[in-house]
N, C-alpha and C positions, 0 to 999 in steps of 0.2 A: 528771700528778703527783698523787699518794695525799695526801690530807689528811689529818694526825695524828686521834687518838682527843679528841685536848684541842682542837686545832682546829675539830674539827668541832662539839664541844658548843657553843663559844663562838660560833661561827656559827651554827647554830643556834637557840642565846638568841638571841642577835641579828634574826635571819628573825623568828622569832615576836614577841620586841618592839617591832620598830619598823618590820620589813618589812608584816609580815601587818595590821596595822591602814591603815596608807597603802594598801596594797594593795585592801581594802575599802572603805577612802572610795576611792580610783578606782574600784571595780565598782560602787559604788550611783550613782555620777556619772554612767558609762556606763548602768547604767539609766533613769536618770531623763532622757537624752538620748533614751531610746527613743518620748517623748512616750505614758508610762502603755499600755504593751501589754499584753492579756491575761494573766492572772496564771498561767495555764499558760506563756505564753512568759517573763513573766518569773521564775517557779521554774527552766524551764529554760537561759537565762542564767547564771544564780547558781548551778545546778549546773555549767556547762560551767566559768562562771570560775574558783569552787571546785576544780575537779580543775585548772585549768589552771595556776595558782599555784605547785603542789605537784610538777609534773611535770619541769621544770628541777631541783629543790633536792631530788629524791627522793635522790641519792648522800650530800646533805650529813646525812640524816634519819637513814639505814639506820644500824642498830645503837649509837647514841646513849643509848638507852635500856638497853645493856646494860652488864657489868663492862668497867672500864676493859680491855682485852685486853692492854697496853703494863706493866700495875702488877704489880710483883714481890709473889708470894705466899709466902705466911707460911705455917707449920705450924701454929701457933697457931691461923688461925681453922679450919680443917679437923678439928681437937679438940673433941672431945666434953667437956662441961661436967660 
């Protein structure tokens, strides 16, 4: 099932409001379970969880960022002023 253009932005907002900061207090918790490991290991932690966050919810992301694709266009904005 395809998630709407409006759907997805709301989820979206969503992931990044309330997901992604819980998400990161869980990765620095995980860190710090690590009992203080090399700071090379732990950059590469926080890059691995970093990407791994992001890899589920990549569908919900894609194209959010662009024109609504669904919204009926006008002649008017196409006009030169």
């Amino acid at each position: 099932m395809a998630l709407g253009y409006k759907t997805r932005r709301r989820l979206s907002l969503l992931v990044l409001l309330i997901g992604l900061p819980l998400y990161i207090v869980a990765a620095v918790t995980v860190v710090n379970w690590l009992d203080r490991p090399p700071i090379w290991m732990e950059l590469l932690v926080y890059v691995g969880l970093g990407f791994l966050w992001m890899m589920p919810l990549r569908s919900v992301f894609l194209g959010v960022g662009q024109a609504d694709p669904d919204a009926p266009t006008s002649d008017k904005a196409d006009a030169p002023e």
